[in-house]
VOPAGU-2260 file (C-alpha; in pm, 1 decimal, decimal comma):
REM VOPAGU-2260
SITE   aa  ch    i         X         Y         Z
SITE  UNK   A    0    8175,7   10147,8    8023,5
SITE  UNK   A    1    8432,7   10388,4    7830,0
SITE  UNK   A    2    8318,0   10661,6    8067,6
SITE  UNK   A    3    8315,1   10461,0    8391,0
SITE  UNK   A    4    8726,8   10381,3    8287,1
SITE  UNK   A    5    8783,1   10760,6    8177,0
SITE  UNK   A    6    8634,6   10807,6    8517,5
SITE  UNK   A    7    8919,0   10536,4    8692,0
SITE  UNK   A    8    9195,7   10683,1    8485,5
SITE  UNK   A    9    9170,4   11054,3    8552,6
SITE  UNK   A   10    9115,2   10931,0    8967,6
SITE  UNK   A   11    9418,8   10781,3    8951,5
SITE  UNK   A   12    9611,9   11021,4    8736,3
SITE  UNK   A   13    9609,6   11272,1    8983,5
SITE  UNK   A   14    9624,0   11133,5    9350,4
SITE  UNK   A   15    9875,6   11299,2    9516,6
SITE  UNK   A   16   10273,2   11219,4    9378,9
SITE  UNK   A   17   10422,0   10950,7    9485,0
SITE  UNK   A   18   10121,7   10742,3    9553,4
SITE  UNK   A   19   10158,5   10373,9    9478,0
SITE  UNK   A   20    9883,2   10229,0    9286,0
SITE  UNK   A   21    9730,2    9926,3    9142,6
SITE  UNK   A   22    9436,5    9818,5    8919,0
SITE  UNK   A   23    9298,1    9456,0    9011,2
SITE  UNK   A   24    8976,4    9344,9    8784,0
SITE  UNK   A   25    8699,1    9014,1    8897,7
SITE  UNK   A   26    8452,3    8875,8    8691,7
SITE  UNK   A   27    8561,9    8936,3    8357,3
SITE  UNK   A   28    8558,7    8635,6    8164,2
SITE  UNK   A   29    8303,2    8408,4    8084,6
SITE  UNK   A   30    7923,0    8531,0    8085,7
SITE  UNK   A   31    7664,8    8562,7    8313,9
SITE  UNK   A   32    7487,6    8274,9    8226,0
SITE  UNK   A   33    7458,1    8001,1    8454,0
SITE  UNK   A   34    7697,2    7741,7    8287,3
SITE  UNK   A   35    8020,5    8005,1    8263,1
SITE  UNK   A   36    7946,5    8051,6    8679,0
SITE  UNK   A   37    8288,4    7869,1    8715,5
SITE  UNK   A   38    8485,5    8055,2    8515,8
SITE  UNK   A   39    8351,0    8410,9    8576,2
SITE  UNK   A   40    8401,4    8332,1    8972,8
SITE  UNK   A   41    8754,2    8201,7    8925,1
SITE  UNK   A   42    8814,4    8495,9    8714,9
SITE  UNK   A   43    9017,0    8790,3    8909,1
SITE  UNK   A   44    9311,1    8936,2    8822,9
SITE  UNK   A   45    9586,3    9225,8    8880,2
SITE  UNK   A   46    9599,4    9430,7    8538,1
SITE  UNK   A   47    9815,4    9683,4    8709,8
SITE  UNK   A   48   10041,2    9602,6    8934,7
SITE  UNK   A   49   10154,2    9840,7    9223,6
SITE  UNK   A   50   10364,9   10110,0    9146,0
SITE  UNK   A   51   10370,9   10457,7    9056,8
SITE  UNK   A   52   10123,4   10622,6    8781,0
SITE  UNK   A   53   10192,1   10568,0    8404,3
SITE  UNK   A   54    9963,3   10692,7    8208,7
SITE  UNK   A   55    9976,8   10459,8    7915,1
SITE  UNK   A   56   10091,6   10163,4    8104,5
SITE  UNK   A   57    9728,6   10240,1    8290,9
SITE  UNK   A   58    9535,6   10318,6    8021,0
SITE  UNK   A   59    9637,7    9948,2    7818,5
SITE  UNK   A   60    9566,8    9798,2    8166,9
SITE  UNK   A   61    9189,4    9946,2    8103,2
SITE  UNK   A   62    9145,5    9794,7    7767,6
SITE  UNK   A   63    9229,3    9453,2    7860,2
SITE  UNK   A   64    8911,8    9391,6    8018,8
SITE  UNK   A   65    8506,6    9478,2    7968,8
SITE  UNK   A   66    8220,9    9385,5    8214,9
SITE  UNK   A   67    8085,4    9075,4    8210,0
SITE  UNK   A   68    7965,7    8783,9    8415,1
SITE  UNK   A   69    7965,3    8732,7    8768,7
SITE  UNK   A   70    8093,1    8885,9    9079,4
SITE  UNK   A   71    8358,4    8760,3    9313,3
SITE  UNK   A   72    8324,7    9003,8    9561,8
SITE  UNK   A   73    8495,9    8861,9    9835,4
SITE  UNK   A   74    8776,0    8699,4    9637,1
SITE  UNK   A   75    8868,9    8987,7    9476,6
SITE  UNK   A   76    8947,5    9166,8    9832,5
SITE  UNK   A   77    9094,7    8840,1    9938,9
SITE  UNK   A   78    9368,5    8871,4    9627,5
SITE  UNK   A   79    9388,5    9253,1    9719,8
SITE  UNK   A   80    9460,8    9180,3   10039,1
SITE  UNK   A   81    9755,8    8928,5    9913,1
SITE  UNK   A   82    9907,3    9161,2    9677,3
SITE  UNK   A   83    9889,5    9474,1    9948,6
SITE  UNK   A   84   10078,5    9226,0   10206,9
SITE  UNK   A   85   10335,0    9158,8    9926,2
SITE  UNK   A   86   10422,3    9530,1    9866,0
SITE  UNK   A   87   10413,7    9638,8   10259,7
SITE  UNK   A   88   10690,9    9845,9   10302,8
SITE  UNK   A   89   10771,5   10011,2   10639,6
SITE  UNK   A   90   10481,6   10011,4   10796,6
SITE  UNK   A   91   10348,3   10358,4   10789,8
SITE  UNK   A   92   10168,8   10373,6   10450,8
SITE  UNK   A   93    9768,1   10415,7   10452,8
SITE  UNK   A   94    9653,3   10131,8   10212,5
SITE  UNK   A   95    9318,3   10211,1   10063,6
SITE  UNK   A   96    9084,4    9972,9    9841,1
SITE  UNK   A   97    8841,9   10123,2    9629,0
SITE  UNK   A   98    8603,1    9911,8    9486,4
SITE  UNK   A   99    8325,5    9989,9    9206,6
SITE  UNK   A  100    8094,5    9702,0    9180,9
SITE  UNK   A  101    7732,1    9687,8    8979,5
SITE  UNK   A  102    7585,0    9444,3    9195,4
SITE  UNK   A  103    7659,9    9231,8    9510,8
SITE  UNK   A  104    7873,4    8890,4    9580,8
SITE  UNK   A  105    7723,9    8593,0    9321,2
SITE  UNK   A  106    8002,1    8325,4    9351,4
SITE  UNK   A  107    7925,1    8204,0    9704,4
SITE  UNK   A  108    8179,5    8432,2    9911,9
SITE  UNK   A  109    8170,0    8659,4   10181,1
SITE  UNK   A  110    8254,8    9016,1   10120,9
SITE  UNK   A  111    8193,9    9132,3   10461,0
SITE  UNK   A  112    8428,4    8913,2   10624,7
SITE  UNK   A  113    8704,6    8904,5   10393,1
SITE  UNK   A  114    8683,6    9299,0   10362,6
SITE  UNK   A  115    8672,0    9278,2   10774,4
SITE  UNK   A  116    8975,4    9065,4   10762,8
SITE  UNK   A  117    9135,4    9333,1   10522,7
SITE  UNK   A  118    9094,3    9602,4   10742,3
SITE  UNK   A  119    9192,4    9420,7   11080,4
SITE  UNK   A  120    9571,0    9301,5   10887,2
SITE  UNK   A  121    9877,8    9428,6   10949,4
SITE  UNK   A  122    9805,3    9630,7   10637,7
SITE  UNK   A  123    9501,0    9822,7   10781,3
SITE  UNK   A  124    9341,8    9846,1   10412,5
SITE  UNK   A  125    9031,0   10066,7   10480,0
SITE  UNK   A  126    8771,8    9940,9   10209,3
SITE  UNK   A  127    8575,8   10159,4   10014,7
SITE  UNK   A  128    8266,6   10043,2    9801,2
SITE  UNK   A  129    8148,2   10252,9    9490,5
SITE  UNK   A  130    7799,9   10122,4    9392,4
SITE  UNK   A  131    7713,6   10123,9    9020,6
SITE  UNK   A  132    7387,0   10155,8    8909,7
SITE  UNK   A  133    7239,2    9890,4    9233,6
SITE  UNK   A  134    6858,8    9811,8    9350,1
SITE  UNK   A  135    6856,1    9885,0    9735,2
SITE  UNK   A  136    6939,1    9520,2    9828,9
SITE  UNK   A  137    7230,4    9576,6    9662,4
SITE  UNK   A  138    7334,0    9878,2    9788,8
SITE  UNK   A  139    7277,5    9747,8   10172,6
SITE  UNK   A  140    7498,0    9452,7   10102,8
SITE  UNK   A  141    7790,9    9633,5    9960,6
SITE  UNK   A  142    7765,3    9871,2   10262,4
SITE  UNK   A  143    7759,7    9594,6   10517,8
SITE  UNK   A  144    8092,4    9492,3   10306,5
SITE  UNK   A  145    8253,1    9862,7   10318,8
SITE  UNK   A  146    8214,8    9891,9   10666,9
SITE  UNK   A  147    8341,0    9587,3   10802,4
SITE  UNK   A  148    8624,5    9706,1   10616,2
SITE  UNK   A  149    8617,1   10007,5   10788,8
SITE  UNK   A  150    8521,3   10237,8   10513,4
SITE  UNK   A  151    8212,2   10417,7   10326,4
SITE  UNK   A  152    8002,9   10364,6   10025,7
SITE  UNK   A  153    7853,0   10576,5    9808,6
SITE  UNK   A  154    7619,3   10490,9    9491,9
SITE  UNK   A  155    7575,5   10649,3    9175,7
SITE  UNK   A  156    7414,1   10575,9    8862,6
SITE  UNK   A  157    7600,4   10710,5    8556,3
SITE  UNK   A  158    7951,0   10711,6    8440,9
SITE  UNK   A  159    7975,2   11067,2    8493,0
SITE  UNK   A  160    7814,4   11059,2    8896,0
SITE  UNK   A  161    8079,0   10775,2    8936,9
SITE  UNK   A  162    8387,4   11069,1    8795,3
SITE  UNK   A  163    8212,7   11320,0    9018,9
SITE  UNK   A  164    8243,2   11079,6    9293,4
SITE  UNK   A  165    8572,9   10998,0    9257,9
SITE  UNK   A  166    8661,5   11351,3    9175,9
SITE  UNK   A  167    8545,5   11389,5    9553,2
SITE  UNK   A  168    8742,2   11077,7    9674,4
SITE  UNK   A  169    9073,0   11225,8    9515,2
SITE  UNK   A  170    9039,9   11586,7    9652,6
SITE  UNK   A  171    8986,3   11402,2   10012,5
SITE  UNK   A  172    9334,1   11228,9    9952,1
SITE  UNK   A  173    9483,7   11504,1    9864,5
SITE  UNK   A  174    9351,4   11725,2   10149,5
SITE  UNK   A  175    9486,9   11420,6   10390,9
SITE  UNK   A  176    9838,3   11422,6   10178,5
SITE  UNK   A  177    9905,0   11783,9   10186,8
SITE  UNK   A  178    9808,5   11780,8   10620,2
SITE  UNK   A  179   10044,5   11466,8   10628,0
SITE  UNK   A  180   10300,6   11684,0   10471,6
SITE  UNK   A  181   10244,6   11981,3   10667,1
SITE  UNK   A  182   10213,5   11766,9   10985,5
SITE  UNK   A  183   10587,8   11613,5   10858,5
SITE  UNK   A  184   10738,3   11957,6   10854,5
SITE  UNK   A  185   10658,6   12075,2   11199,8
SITE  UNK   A  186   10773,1   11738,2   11345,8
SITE  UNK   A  187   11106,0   11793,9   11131,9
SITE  UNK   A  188   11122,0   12099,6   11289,4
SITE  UNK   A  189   11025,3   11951,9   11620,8
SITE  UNK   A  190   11291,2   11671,3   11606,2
SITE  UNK   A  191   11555,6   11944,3   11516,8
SITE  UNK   A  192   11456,2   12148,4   11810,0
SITE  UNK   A  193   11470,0   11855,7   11993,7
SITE  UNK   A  194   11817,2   11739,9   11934,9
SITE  UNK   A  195   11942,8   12050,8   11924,4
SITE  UNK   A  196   11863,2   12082,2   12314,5
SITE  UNK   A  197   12004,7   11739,7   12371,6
SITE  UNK   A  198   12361,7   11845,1   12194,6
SITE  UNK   A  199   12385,8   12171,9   12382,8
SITE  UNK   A  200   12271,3   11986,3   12700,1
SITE  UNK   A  201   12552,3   11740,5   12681,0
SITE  UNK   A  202   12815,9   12001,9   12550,2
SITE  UNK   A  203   12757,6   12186,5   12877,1
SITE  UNK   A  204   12760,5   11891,9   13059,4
SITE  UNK   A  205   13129,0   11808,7   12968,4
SITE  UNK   A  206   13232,5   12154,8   12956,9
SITE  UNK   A  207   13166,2   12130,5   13359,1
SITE  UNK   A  208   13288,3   11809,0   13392,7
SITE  UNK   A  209   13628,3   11939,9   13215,5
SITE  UNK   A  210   13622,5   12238,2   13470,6
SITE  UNK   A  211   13530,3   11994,3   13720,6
SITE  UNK   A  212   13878,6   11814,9   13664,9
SITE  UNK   A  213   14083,9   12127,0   13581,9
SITE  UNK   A  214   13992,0   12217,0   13897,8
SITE  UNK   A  215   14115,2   11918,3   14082,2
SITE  UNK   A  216   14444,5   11923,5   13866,9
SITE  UNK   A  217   14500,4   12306,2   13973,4
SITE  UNK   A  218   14456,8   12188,4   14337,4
SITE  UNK   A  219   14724,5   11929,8   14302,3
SITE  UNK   A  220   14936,3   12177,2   14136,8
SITE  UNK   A  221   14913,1   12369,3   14463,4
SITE  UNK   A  222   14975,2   12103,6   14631,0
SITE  UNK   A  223   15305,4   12018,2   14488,9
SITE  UNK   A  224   15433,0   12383,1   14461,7
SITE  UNK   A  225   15788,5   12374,7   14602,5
SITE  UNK   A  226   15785,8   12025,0   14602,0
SITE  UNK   A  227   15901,5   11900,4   14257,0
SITE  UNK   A  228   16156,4   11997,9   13971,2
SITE  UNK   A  229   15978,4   12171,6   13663,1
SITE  UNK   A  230   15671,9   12281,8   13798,5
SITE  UNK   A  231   15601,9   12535,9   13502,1
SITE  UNK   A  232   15651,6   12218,1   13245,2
SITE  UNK   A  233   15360,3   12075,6   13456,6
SITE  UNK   A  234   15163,3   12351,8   13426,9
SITE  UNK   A  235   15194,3   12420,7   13081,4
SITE  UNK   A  236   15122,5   12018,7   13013,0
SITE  UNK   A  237   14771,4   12066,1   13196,3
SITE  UNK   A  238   14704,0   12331,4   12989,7
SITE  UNK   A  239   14735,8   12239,0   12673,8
SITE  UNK   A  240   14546,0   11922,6   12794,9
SITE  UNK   A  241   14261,9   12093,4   12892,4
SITE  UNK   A  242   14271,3   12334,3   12548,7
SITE  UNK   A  243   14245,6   12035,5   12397,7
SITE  UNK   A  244   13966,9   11884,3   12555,5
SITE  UNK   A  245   13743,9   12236,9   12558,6
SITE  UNK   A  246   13825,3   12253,2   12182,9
SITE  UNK   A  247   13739,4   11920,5   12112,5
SITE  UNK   A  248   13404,3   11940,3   12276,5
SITE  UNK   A  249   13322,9   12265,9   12119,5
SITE  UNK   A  250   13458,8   12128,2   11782,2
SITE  UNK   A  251   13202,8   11807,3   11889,3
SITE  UNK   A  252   12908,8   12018,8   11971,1
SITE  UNK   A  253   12971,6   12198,9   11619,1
SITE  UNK   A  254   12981,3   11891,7   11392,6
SITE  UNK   A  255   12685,1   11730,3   11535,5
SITE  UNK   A  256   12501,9   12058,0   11517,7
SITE  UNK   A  257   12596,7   12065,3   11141,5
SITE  UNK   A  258   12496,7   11713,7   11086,3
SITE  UNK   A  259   12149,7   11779,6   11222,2
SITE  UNK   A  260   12107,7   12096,2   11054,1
SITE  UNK   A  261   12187,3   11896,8   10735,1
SITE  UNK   A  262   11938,8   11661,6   10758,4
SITE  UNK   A  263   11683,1   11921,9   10881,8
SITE  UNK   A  264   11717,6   12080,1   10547,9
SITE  UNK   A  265   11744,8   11759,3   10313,3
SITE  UNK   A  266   11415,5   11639,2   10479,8
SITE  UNK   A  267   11260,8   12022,9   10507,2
SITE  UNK   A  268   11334,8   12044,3   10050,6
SITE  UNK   A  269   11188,9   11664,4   10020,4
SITE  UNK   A  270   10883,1   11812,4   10228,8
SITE  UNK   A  271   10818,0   12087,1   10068,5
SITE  UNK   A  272   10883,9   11918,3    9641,7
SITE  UNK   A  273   10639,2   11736,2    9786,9
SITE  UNK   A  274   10397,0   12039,2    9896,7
SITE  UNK   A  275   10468,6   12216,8    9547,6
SITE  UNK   A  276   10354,6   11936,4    9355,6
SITE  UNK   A  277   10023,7   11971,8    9510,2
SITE  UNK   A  278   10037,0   12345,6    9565,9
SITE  UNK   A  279   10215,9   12431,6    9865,9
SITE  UNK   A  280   10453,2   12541,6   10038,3
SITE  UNK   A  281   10618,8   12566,5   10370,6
SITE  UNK   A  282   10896,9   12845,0   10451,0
């Protein structure tokens, strides 16, 4: 069991930064025999909860517990499901569940449909099952479980298949992260392009709508040529008007262009810390 928790702690010591993570334990009091059913079923229970990685903050999480008892399956994912609706945040994180299990549901519940209920929230958990050391029956259950939740399983039979297994997991995560991250940077760069063509667009727009109305001024200053007393006073009022306006809008198209550009590059250095923590990164 040391090895299968040495295999736990170095997965989630090095998913990709920032990841949020929690460790959530079922089964782990009582016995397996028949008369501690009650208390082994009732028994699940967050040992971590979410937040960033801490490595000994994990690692005391790991000791609290050792396998024993029976398996509630389906309430486990039912309390994951609680605590990943309690830390939603704005919507756009992928939750994932990773379960490792040695044998199927023995406290009367239903893994398939709570793990289908999981997956079909407004957390879209995808469920993932990790068999450990299970006869076939087994393993068919626990699949029937992992894809209702819209996930895979896999089965291995040793501590050290289950670290090579996770091993695999974690380098899939990381392979998602770092296209995530690159997929962020060109729709920074996108967005900026975008806006970009919407400032110049409306900076030419009022640039001819200014010209538009010097132009009508000019005509009524032909118009009244000869007709009223300080004429040049006029004229030199209109003109410093429409300075003002042309440097205004330029002055306009400027800031906004600066404020964009700004933000461009605070979000283009978060993307790419990011990238450089897991080996990238974009110029």
């Amino acid at each position: 069991m040391d090895l299968a928790k040495e295999a736990v702690k170095d997965f989630a010591s090095q998913l990709p930064e920032g990841t949020n993570i929690n460790l959530l334990v079922y089964g782990h009091k009582g016995s397996n025999s028949e008369s501690d059913k009650k208390i082994s079923c009732a028994s699940k229970e967050v040992v971590y909860p979410m937040g960033k990685y801490d490595s000994s903050t994990f690692q005391d999480a790991l000791n609290k517990f050792q396998p024993t008892g029976w398996t509630p399956l389906a309430a486990s994912i039912e309390l994951a499901k609680d605590h990943l609706e309690k830390a939603a945040g704005d919507g756009q994180s992928k939750n994932l569940v990773y379960i490792v299990s040695d044998g199927i549901e023995t406290c009367d519940g239903d893994p398939v449909k709570e793990a289908k209920e999981l997956n079909q929230s407004d957390v879209s958990a995808v469920v993932n099952i990790i068999g450990f050391d299970v006869d076939n029956a087994g393993q068919q259950a626990l699949k029937k479980a992992a894809q209702a939740g819209g996930g895979s399983y896999k089965t291995v039979d040793s501590a050290n298949d289950l670290k090579y297994q996770l091993r695999k997991e974690r380098l899939k995560l990381q392979e998602e992260w770092q296209q995530w991250l690159l997929d962020s940077h060109d729709d920074n760069q996108e967005q900026l392009h975008d806006k970009h063509d919407k400032v110049m667009d409306n900076f030419f727009t009022m640039d001819d709508l200014y010209d538009q109305e010097q132009d009508r001024v000019e005509d009524l200053e032909s118009y009244l040529e000869g007709k009223i007393d300080a004429q040049s006073e006029l004229d030199k009022l209109t003109d410093e008007r429409f300075k003002k306006l042309k440097d205004y809008n330029v002055k306009r198209k400027d800031s906004i262009k600066e404020t964009l550009s700004d933000s461009f590059h605070e979000n283009k250095d978060h993307i790419n810390e990011s990238l450089l923590q897991n080996g990238f990164l974009v110029q």
